[in-house]
C-alpha positions in Angstrom: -22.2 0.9 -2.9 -24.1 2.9 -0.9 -23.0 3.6 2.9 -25.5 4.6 5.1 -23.4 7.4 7.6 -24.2 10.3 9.9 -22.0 13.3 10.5 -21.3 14.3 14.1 -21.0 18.2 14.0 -19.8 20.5 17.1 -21.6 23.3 18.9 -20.8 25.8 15.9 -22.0 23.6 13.4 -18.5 22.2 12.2 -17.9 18.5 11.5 -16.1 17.0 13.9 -16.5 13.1 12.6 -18.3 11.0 10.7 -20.7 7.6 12.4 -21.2 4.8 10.4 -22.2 1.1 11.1 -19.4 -1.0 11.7 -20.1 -3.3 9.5 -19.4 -0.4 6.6 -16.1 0.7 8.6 -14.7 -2.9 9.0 -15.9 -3.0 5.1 -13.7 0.7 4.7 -10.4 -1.2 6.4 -10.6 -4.1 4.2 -10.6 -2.5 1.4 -8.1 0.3 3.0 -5.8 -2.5 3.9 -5.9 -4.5 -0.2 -5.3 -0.5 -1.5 -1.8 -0.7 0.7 -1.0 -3.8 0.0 -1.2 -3.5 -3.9 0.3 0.2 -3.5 3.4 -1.7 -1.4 3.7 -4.0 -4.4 4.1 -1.7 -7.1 6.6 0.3 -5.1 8.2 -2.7 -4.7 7.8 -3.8 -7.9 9.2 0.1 -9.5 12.3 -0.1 -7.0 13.1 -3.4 -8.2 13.1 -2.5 -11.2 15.3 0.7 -11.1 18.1 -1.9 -9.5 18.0 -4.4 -12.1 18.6 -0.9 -14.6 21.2 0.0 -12.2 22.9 -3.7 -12.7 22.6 -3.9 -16.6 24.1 -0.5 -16.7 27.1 -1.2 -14.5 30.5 -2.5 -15.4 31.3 -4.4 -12.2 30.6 -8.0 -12.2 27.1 -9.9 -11.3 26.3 -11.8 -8.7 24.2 -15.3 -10.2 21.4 -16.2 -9.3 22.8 -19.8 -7.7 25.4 -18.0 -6.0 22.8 -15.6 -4.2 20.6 -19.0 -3.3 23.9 -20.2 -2.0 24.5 -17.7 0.3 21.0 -17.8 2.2 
């Protein structure tokens, strides 16, 4: 994909920012906002994951699954 963009540079020379056509940026978002979504899923995902470790290891008793439905 090739993204057609123009750097916006100060007095000194320095870049300040980058232009691009808003098509491309709305483009960037989308993408920006899937990457965040999938990356709050596996973190979601890993944490579960560590709890249901933390269950099988521990010696108290379980909650089932019908009694957590019941309680909601």
């Amino acid at each position: 994909m090739k993204i057609a963009f123009e750097y916006v540079n100060d007095t000194n020379g320095n870049t300040q920012a980058v232009k691009l056509p808003l098509t491309e940026w709305e483009r960037v978002l989308n993408r920006l906002k899937k990457y965040e979504q999938a990356f709050k899923l596996r973190s979601d995902l890993k944490e579960a994951f560590q709890q249901v470790e933390t269950l099988k290891q521990s010696k108290e008793p379980k909650q089932t699954l019908n009694d957590f439905l019941n309680e909601l």
